[in-house]
Every structure is written in structure tokens, then in C-alpha cells.
N, C-alpha and C positions, 0 to 999 in steps of 0.2 A: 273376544269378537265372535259372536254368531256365526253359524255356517251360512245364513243371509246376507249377513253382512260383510261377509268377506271378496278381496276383489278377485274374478273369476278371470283367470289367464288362460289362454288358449296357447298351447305351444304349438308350432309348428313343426313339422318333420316332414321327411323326404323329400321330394320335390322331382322338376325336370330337368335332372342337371345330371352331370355324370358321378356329381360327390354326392349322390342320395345316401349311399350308404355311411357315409360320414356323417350324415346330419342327422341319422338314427342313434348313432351313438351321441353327439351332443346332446339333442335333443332328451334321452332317458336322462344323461345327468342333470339337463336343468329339471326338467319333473322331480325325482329325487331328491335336489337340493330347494326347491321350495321352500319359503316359509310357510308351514299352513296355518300357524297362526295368524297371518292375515290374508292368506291365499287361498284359492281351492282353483284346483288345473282341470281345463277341458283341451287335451290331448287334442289334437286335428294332422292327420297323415295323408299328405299330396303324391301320387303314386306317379307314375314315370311318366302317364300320359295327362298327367293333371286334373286329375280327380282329386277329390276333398271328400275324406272321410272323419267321421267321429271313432276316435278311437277310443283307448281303454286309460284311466288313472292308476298306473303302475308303479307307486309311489312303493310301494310294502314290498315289491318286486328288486329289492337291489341288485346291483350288479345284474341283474338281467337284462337280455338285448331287447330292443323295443318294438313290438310287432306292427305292421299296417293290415288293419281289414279292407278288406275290398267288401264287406257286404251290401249289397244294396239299398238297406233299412239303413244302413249308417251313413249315405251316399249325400253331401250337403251341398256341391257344387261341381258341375261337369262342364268343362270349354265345349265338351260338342253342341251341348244345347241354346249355345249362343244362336241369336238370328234364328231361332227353330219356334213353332208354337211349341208350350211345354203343359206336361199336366203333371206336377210334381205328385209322389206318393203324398199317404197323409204321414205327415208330422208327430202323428203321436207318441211314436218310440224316443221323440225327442224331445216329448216336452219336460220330463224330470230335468232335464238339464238347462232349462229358462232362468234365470233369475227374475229376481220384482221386477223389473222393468222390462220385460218379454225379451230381452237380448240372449244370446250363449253365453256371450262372454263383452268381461268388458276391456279387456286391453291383449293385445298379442303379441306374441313374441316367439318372432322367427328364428328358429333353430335350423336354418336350411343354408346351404351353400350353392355359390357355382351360379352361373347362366340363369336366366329366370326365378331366382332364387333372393340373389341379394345383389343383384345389376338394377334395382330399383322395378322392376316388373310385376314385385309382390307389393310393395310397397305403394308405385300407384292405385294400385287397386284399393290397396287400403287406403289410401286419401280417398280417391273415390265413396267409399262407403262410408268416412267420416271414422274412421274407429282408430283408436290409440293405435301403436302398435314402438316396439323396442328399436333401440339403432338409430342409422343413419336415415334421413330421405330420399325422396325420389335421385337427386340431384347426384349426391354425394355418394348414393350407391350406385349408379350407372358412371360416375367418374371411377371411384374407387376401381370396380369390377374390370374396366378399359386401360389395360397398363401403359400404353402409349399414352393415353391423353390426360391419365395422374402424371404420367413423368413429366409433358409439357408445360402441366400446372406448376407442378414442383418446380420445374427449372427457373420458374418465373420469381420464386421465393430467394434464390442465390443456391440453397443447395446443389449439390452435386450429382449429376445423374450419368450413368457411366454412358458414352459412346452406343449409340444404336439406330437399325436400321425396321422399317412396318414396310409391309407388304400384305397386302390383298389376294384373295386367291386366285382372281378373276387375273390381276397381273403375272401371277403366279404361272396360270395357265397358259397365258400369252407367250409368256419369254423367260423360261425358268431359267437359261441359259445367263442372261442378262442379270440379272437378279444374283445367279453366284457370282457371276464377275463382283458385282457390286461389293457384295459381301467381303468378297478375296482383296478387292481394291481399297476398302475402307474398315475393315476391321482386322484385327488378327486374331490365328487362334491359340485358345481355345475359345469359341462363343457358344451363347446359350439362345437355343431356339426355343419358342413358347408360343404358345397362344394367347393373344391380345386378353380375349374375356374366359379365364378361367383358374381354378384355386386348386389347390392341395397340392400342386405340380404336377398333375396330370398334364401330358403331353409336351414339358421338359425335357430336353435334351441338352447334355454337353459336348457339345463338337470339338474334337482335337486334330480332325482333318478335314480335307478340303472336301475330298470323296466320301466322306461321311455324311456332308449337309443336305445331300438331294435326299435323302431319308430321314432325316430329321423333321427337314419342312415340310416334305408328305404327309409325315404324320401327325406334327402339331396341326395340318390343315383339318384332321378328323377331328377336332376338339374345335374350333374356330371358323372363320374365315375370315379372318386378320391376325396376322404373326408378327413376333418381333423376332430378330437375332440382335443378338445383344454382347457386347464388347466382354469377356470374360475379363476379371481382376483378380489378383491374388487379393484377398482378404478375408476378412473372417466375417459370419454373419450374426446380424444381431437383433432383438426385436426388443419392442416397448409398447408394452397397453399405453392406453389413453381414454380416460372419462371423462365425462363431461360433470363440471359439477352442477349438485344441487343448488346451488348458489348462482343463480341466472348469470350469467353475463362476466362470470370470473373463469379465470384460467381452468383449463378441464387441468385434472389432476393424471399426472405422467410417471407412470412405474420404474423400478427401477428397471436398469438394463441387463437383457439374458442374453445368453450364447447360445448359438444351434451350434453343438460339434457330431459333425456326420462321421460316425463308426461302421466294421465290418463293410471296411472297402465303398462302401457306397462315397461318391466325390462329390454329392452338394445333396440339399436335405429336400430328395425324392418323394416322390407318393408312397413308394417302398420301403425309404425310409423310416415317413413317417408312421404310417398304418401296418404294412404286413410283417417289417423287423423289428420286434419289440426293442432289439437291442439298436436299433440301426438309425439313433441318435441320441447325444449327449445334450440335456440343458442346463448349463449351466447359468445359477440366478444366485448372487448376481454375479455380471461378469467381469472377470479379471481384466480392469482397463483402468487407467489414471483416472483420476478426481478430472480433471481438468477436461477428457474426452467427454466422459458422463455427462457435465455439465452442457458440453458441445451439441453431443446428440441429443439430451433431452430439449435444447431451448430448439433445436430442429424438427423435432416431433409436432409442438407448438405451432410452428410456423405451418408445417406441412397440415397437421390435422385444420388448421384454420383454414389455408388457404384451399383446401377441399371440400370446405363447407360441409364437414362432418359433423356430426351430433351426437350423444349418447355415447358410443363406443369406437375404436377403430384399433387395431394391432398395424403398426408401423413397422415394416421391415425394413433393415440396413444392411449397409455393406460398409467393413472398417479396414481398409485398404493395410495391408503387411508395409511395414518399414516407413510408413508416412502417418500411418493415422488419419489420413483423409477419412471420410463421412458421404458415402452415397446412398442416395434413395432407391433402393430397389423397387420397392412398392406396400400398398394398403390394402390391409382386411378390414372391409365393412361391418361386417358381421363373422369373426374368429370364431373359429372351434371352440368347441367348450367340454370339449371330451376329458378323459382324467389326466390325459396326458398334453394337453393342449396349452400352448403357452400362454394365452390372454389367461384366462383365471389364477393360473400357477404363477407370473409375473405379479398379477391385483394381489394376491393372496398375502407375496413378498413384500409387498410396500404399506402393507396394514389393512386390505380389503380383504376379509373371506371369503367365500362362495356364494354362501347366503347372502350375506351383505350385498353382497357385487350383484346379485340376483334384485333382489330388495331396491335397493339403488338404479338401475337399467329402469325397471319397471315404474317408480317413482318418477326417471325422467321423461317417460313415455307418456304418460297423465299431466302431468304438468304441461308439456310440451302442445300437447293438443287440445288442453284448456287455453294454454294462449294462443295458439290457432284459429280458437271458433269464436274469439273476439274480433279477430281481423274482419272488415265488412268486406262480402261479397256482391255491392252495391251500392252505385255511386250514393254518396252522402254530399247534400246541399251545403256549400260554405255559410258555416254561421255569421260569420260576419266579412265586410268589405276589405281588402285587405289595402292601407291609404300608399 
């Protein structure tokens, strides 16, 4: 395949979220693990205030970290200039990177996490402009991203969704008094405080006392302004990729199942955990559970990735309850890490998908996905005939 003719993937990186730094390190390995025999990557780095830069094809660059330029020659889209008259610079430092059809690029694929990132905010956008792009949709990542209003979906499936309580900050502020009662009245501890729209567990908390939760909730409110506290369970935790297949309209294909075992004292699988303690979690793939659980959780992945109206990809977290074996829905990643140590790849990898592959595959559903898209008519169509 020609360097013409090959298809131009824009990855995404950083973004306005607080896991930008997270999504530089995915982001380098999906670059890296490209196929370039039929790929050629144009890099795009969104910096904290939402700017859109053309960055650099750091493919030769292994194991190195991935830089974002702020230059202003490489500057392709700024939110301030919304509503503004604009006189864009000239284009020309950009146009090596056109293909035949004067586009950048022809399909994208976001490597971003977190808030504005994969809550469906980039993704409109890219409906908006009409262009491929990898993952979930509008829909599916603004549910996904909302862990109250996945679990209410979920709950509607039969799955099991542990005990919990949402609150608003606005209520929060009202009557925080009120609000622990509640807590105290209808959960026990230890419970887990969190932020409605956010990943990596930043702003997690485990409460194992009562006077411990006014600080908890303060703080998940800096991450948020909707929280959950959530019924803590003895159990173990468990996750499962899920692709969508090439095969339109058949069962997305569901990995096997891995273990998170949190080490070096950490007591559930932290931000800390997982990025600044190299050692400070155990994955096990796959994981030590009956034939007959496996079969349980995976036909639940199923149900749950359906009923989210997910597409393309999603990493399904569980909860597998000590001494019962029960099966709880924690919650869904729309768009999972893809870091080296990140479990969506490392799970695909165990079940017969490689990295490239898995890469390969994403991107193929994204193209597809949006050629049947722009068949759909965007206007009314006359009925052909009477209907008796």
C-alpha cells in the first residue's frame, strides 16, 4: 500500500480532563503500535484549555513519553474563537499533511479520557463534522461516563448493582448534615465515595468511618458536581474487554476475565495504584473463578454492553462478592486505557486479539460504522407507494 493510499488516523491525546496525563501515555502506545502498512498517523494534542494542536509522528520514538506542542503554527482549533470573527493564519505549514481529498485525516481515534474527553463531548463534535472516529457514541459515552445513570440502566438488565446513594453539590451545600444522616441511615460502612463523571479513580474514596465522609465528599465534589457513596462489598474485582464484531449485528466478542489484586497496602485499585505504584496492582488474566462464574459474568457483559448502547469497545468492571459468588456491576469504560499496563489490551491480547489487531479492528469498526451512517437519510423521503 502507498503512502497515498494508506488510511490517515488522527490520534488523540490530552484533553480537559484531569486524566490528560493518562491519555498521553495511551495515546504514545496506540501511535507506536499502528499498522503502518496500512496506516499513517497524524498525532493531534488537546491541552487543558482545549486547544488542538498538530503534533509530531513519534512512531521511531519508543518507549518515549509523548509531547504536546503549543505552537501556534501547529494551532488547528481553539473554543475561544467560537462566536468571535476569526482570521485564521495561513495553512501552509499544514498542507504536507492533506491527503488526495484535502482532508488531515480520515478516521480518528481518541486516546483521551475523563470529562470532555469520552462523556460523548468529543464525539459530538465529531458527528458534527461528519468524520469517522473509534469507540462508543454520543449516547453511550455520556451514559457510560455517568456512573449513577449506567448503574440505573444496568439495573434494568437484572444484574446486580450494589446499594447506593447521588447527590448534587447544590444539595450538598444545602444540608450536608442531612445528606450524612442519610448515608449513616441507609448504608453501612465501609462505603465508597466518587464522582459521578470521572475515571482512573481519581477522587475515590473508602470510608470506614462515619467522620471520615465530610472529607471524602468535599473532595470528590473538586472532581464533579454529582457524587455517589456507594455500599462497600467484600469482593474481589474483575474486568472484561468487549468488541464489537466485524460482523454487523452479531454478538461483540467478550475477553476472558482478569483480576485487579491491589498490593503494597493500597485497599481498592486507586489512581495510586494504578499510575504512580508500579507495584501497586496485581493482574491477574485470567482469573482464578469457576467455569460456571466466567460463563455468568461474561453472558452479563453482553447484556450490559447491549443495554448501553455501546459500540466499538468498552472495558466492563465487576464486583464478585467473597462467599456467594454474586456478580455486581460496578461500572463502564467507554474508551479504556491503552497504556502497557492497561487492562483492555492486555485482557484482548489473552483471548487471541493482539494490539495491532485490536488496533486494526477498532479502526475498521469506525469506517464501517460511518459508512452506514451517511446512508441514513437526513430528509424526509416521499413514500413510494400507498400503504392498503
Amino acid at each position: 500500500m502507498t503512502q497515498s493510499t494508506k488510511i490517515r488516523v488522527a490520534v488523540l491525546y490530552g484533553g480537559r480532563s484531569s486524566e490528560h496525563e493518562v491519555s498521553l501515555l495511551s495515546a504514545a502506545n496506540v501511535i507506536q503500535n499502528l499498522d503502518r502498512s496500512r496506516f499513517e498517523v497524524v498525532p493531534i494534542g488537546i491541552d487543558k484549555q482545549g486547544v488542538w494542536y498538530l503534533g509530531d509522528d513519534m512512531a521511531h520514538q519508543l518507549n518515549s513519553p509523548l509531547q504536546l506542542h503549543q505552537d501556534a503554527e501547529r494551532m488547528l482549533f481553539t473554543p475561544d474563537l467560537i462566536g468571535k470573527q476569526v482570521v485564521f493564519p495561513n495553512p501552509s505549514a499544514l498542507m504536507s499533511h492533506l491527503n488526495n481529498t484535502g482532508s488531515l485525516f480520515d478516521v480518528v481515534f481518541p486516546a483521551i479520557h475523563g470529562p470532555l474527553c469520552e462523556d460523548g463531548a468529543v464525539q459530538g463534535l465529531l458527528e458534527l463534522a461528519d468524520v469517522p472516529y473509534v469507540g462508543c457514541g454520543v449516547l453511550a459515552s455520556a451514559i457510560g461516563m455517568d456512573k449513577d445513570v449506567a448503574k440505573r440502566l444496568v439495573m434494568d438488565t437484572g444484574v446486580l448493582v450494589a446499594p447506593y446513594l447521588t447527590f448534587k453539590r447544590g444539595q450538598w451545600s444545602k444540608n450536608a448534615a442531612h445528606i450524612c444522616a442519610l448515608v449513616n441511615e441507609q448504608l453501612t460502612y465501609p462505603v465508597f465515595v466518587k464522582p459521578a463523571n470521572a475515571g482512573s479513580s481519581i477522587g475515590v474514596h473508602k470510608v470506614k468511618r462515619a467522620e471520615d465522609l465530610v472529607a471524602a465528599i468535599e473532595n470528590a465534589f473538586l472532581y464533579d458536581t454529582k457524587i455517589l457513596v456507594e455500599q462497600g462489598i467484600d469482593a474481589r474485582e474483575m474486568e472484561v474487554s468487549v468488541l464489537e464484531s466485524l460482523d454487523y449485528g452479531a454478538d461483540p466478542i467478550v475477553s476472558v476475565v482478569g483480576e485487579i489484586k491491589p498490593q503494597n497496602e493500597h485497599e481498592f485499585y486507586s489512581y495510586a495504584a494504578k499510575y504512580l505504584d508500579e507495584d501497586g496492582a496485581a493482574l491477574v488474566i485470567p482469573a482464578a473463578i469457576p467455569e460456571e462464574v466466567i460463563a455468568e459474568i461474561q453472558a452479563s457483559v453482553i447484556e450490559i454492553f447491549s443495554a448501553l448502547e455501546c459500540e466499538g469497545m468498552a472495558r466492563v468492571d465487576l464486583f464478585l462478592e467473597r462467599g456467594t459468588n454474586r456478580v455486581y456491576f460496578n461500572e463502564i469504560n467507554s474508551l479504556p486505557g491503552f497504556t502497557q499496563i492497561s487492562m483492555y489490551p492486555k485482557l484482548m491480547a489473552s483471548s487471541g486479539v493482539p494490539y495491532m489487531q485490536l488496533l486494526s479492528h477498532l479502526i475498521d469498526l469506525a469506517l464501517d460504522r460511518h459508512e452506514r451512517k451517511v446512508q441514513v437519510h437526513r430528509e424526509y423521503v416521499a413514500e413510494c407507494a400507498r400503504v392498503e
